[in-house]
C-alpha positions in Angstrom: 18.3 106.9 93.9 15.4 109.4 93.2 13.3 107.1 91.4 13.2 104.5 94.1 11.2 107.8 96.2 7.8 107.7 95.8 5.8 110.2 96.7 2.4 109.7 98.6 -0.6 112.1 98.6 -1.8 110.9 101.9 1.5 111.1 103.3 2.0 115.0 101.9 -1.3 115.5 103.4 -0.5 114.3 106.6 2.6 116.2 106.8 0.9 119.5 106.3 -2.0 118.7 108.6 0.0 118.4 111.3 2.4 120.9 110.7 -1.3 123.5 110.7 -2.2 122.4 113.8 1.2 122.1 115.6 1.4 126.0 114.7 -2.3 126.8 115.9 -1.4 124.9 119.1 1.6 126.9 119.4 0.2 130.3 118.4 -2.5 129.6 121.1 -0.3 128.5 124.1 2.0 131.8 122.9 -1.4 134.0 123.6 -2.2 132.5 126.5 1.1 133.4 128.1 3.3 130.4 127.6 5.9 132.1 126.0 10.0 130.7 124.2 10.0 126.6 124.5 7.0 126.5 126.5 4.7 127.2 123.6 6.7 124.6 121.4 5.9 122.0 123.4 2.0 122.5 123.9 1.5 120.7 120.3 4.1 118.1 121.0 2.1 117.3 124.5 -1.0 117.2 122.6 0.2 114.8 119.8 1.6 112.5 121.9 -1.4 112.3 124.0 -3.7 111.5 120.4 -1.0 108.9 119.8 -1.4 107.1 122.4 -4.5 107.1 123.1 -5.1 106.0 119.1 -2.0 103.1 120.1 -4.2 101.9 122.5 -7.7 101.9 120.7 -6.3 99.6 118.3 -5.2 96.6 121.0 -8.7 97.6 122.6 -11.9 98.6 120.7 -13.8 99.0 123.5 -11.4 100.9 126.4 -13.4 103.5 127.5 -10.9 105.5 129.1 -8.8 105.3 125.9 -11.8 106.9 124.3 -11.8 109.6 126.6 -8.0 110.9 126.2 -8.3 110.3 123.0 -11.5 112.6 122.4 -9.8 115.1 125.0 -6.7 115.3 122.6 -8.5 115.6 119.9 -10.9 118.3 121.3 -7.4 120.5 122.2 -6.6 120.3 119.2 -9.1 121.0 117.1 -10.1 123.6 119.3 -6.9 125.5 118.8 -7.5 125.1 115.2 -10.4 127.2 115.3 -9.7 129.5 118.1 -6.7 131.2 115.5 -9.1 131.0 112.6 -10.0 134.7 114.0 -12.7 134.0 116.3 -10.7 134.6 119.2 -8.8 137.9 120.3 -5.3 136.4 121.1 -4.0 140.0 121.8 -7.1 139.9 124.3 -7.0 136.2 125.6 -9.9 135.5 128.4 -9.2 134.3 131.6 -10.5 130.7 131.3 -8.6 130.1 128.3 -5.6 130.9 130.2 -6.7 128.5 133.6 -6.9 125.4 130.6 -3.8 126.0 129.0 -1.5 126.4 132.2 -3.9 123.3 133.4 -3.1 121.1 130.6 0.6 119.8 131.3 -1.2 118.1 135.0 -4.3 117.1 132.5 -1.7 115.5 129.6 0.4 113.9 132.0 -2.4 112.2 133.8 -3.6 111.0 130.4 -0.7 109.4 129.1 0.3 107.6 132.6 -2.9 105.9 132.6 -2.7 105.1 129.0 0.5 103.7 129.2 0.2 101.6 132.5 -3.4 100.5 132.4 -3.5 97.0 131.5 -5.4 95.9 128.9 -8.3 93.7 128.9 -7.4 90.2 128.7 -9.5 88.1 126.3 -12.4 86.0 127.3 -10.5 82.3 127.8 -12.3 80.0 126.2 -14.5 77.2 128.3 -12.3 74.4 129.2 -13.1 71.5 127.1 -15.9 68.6 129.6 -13.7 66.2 131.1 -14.2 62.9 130.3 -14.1 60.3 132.5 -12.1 57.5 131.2 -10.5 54.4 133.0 -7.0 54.5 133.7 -4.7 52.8 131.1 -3.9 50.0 133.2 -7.9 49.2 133.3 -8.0 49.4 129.6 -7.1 45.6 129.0 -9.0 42.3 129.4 -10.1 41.7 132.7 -7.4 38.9 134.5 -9.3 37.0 137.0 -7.0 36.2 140.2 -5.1 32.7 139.5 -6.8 30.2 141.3 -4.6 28.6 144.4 -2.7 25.7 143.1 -3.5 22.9 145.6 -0.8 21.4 147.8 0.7 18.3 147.1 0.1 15.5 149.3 3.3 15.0 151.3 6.0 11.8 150.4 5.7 9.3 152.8 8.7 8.9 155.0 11.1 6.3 154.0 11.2 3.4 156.0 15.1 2.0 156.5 15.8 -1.2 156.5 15.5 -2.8 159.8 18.6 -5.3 160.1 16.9 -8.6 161.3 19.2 -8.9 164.5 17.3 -5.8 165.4 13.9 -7.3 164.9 14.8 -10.1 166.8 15.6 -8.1 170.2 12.5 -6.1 169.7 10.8 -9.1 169.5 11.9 -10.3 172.5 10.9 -6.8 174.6 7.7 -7.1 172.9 6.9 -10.5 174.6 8.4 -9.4 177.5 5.9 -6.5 177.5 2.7 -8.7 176.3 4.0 -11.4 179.4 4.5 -8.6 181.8 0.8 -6.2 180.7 -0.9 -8.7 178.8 -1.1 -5.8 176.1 1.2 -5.6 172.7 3.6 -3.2 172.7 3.5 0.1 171.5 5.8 2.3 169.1 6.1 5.2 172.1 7.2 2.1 174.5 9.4 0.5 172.5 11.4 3.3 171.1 11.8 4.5 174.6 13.3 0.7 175.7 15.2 0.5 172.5 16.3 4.1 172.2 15.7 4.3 168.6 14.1 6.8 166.7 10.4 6.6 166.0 10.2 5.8 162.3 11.9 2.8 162.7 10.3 1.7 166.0 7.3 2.1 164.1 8.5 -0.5 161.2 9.7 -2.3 163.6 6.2 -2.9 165.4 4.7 -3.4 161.9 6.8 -6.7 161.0 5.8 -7.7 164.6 1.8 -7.4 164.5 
């Protein structure tokens, strides 16, 4: 089980970085008054503000305001690295120092709400590709010119019936009745309206007579 560990420089390094300057944060929230849990979590509220501020540099190069936090972070804590190097009195604290620290809970806490609930820049969207003006499918096929009208047929004549001859005979007789009486032949009009028939057959009928 021990050889499948491998040990990492970096990672050793890291480790021991962070463990310096979680203690200088704490030693110099501790002088500044913030005293039992309080001064624990200074370097906690300082790391998490690097954190996210270096989460959200790498989804956005270019995010100001992730630069900002993230230089504000960093700036606490480096600064508390070299305040405890011995340059500062923390049995004898000043007053300004004092003002930041009990400021910097607000300060943090506005940092990582913006951070976390800013959206982030949405990338350029590409131009839309030229729209091309193209005829509809159903125009993509030959041309169909409109089918000409097909010309009506000339109607049947109407069958004539047989006229029986006994028929003739008595229309033959109104007709010179009709001649004697006008002097003019008779019509089909007149002599389907003496003979009652209908006017097909009056009209053969006045053919066989002229």
């Amino acid at each position: 089980m021990f050889r499948s560990i491998r040990i990492d420089a970096v990672l050793i390094q890291a480790v021991i970085a962070g463990a310096l300057s979680f203690a200088h944060l704490h030693d110099l929230a501790e002088a500044a008054g913030q005293s039992g849990w309080k001064a624990w979590a200074y370097p906690v509220s300082v790391d998490l503000l690097l954190v996210a501020a270096w989460r959200r540099l790498r989804g956005a190069r270019r995010d100001r305001s992730a630069w900002t936090w993230f230089v504000i972070a960093l700036v606490a804590s480096l600064g508390a690295n070299v305040a405890t190097a011995g340059l500062l009195d923390l049995a004898n604290v000043p007053a300004w120092l004092r003002i930041l620290v009990a400021g910097w809970p607000a300060l943090a806490f506005l940092g990582g709400t913006l951070l976390v609930h800013q959206p982030t820049q949405p990338a350029a969207a590409p131009d839309p590709a030229p729209v091309i003006d193209r005829p509809d499918v159903a125009d993509e096929g030959p041309e169909i010119a409109p089918a000409e009208p097909v010309p009506a047929l000339p109607e049947a004549p109407a069958s004539v019936s047989v006229v029986p001859p006994a028929l003739v005979d008595h229309a033959r007789k109104v007709a010179t009745e009709h001649r004697t009486r006008t002097g003019t032949d008779i019509d089909t009009a007149t002599l389907r309206a003496r003979l009652g028939i209908p006017e097909d057959l009056a009209g053969a009928i006045v053919a066989q007579l002229t």
